[in-house]
C-alpha beads as a LAMMPS data file, in Angstrom:
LAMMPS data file: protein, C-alpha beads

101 atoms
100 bonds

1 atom types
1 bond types

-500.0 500.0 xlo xhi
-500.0 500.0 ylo yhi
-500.0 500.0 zlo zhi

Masses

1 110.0

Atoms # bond

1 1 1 -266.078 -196.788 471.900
2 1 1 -264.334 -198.839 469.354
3 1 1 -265.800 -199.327 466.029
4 1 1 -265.705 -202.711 464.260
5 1 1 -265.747 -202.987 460.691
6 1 1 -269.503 -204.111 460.935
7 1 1 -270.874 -201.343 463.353
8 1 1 -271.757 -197.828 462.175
9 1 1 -275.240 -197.912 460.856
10 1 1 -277.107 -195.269 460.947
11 1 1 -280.050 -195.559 463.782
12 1 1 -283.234 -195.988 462.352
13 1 1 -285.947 -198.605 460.612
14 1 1 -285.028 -200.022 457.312
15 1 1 -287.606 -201.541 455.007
16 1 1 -285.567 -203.935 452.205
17 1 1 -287.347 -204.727 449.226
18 1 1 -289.840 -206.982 448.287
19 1 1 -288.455 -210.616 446.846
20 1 1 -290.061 -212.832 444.736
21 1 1 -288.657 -216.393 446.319
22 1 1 -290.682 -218.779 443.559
23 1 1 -293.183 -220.067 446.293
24 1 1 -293.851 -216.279 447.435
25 1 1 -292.397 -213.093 448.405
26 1 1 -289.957 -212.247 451.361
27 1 1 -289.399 -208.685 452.864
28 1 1 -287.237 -207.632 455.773
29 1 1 -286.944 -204.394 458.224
30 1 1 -284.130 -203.839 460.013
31 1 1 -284.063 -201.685 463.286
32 1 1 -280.239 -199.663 464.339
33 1 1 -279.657 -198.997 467.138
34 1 1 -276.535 -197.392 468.461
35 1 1 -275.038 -198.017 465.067
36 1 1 -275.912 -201.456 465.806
37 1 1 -278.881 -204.020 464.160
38 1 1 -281.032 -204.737 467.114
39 1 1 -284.327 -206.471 465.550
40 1 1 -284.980 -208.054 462.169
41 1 1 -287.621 -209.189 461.194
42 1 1 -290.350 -210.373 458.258
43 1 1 -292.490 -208.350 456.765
44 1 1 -293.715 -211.404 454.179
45 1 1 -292.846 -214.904 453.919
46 1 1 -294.342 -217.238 451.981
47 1 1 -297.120 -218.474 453.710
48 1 1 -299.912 -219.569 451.359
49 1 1 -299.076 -223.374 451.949
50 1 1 -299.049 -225.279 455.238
51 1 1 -295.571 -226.256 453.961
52 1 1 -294.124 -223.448 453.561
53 1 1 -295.923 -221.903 456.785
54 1 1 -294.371 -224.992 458.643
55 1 1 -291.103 -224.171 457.367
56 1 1 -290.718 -220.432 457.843
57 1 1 -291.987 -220.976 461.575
58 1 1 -288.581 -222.575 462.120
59 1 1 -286.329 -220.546 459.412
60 1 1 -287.465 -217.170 459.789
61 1 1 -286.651 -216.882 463.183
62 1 1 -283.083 -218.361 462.841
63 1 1 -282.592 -215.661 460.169
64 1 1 -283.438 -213.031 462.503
65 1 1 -281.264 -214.244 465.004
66 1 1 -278.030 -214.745 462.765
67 1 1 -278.351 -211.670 461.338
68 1 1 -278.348 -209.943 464.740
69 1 1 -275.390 -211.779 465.708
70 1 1 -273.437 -211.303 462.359
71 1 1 -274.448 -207.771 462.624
72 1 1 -274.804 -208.375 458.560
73 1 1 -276.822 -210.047 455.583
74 1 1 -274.417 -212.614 455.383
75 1 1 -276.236 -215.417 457.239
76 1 1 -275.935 -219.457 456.404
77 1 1 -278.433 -220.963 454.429
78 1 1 -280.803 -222.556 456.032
79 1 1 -281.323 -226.184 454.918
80 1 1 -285.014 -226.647 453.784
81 1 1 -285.758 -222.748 453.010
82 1 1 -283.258 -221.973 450.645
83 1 1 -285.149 -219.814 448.781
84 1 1 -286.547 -217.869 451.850
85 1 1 -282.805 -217.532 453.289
86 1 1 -281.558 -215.927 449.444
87 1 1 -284.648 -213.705 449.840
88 1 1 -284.144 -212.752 453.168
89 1 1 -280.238 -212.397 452.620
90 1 1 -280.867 -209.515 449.183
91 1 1 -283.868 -207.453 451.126
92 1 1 -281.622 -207.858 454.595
93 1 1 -278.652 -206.283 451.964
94 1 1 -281.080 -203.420 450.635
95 1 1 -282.147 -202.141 453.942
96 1 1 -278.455 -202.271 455.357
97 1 1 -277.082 -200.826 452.358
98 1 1 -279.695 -197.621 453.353
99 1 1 -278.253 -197.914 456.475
100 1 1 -274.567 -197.499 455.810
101 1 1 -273.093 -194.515 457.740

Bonds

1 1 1 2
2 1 2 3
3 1 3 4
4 1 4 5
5 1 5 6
6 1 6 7
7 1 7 8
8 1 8 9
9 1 9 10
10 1 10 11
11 1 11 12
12 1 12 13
13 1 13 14
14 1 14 15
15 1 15 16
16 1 16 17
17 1 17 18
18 1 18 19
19 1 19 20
20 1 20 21
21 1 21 22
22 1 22 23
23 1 23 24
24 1 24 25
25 1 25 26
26 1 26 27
27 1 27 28
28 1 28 29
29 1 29 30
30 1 30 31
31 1 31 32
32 1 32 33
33 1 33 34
34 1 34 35
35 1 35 36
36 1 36 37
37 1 37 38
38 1 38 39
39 1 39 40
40 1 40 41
41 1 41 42
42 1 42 43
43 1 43 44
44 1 44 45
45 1 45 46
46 1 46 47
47 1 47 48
48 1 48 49
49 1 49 50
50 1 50 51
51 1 51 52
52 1 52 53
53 1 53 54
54 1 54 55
55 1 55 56
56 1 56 57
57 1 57 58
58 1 58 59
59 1 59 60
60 1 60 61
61 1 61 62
62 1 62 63
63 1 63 64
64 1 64 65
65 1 65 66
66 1 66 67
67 1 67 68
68 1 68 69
69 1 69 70
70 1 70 71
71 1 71 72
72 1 72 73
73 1 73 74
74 1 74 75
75 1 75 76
76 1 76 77
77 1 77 78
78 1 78 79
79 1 79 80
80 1 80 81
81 1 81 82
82 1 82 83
83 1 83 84
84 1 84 85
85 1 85 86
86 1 86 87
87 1 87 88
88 1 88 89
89 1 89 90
90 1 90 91
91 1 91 92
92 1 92 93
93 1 93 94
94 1 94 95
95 1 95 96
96 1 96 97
97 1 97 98
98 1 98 99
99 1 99 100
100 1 100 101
């Protein structure tokens, strides 16, 4: 097996913290597997507003998905949900950081 600079997380379910993003908070778990992320996803997003409901139905998904293929936090910005994306981006970075091997 060859290791790449982004595998070697520890297996498991990582809860990052909780992120105040202005129009409400944002929290992420990651799940390893095989040193590997395999699912991300939202545990809150703002979604007190139909705006920002409409908004995180198409961002938060796209999130999840980047991350999983950059096997990292570091994910683009998504145009629209900037603040969601930085919040997502620092609790993503928490619960890897847990999960360094």
């Amino acid at each position: 097996m060859v290791l790449t600079p982004t595998s070697g997380y520890k297996d498991g379910t990582y809860t990052g913290p909780v992120e105040d993003v202005n129009w409400g908070n944002v929290q992420v778990q990651a799940t390893i597997q095989n040193g590997k992320i395999t699912n991300v996803q939202f545990l809150q997003y703002p979604n007190d507003r139909n705006t920002s409901v409409r908004i995180n139905s198409i961002a938060d998904p796209e999130l999840e998905q980047e991350a999983i293929q950059a096997q990292s936090a570091n994910v683009d910005t998504i145009t629209g949900a900037t603040l969601t994306s930085e919040g997502f981006q620092q609790s993503l970075q928490n619960a890897l950081s847990q999960a360094q091997g």
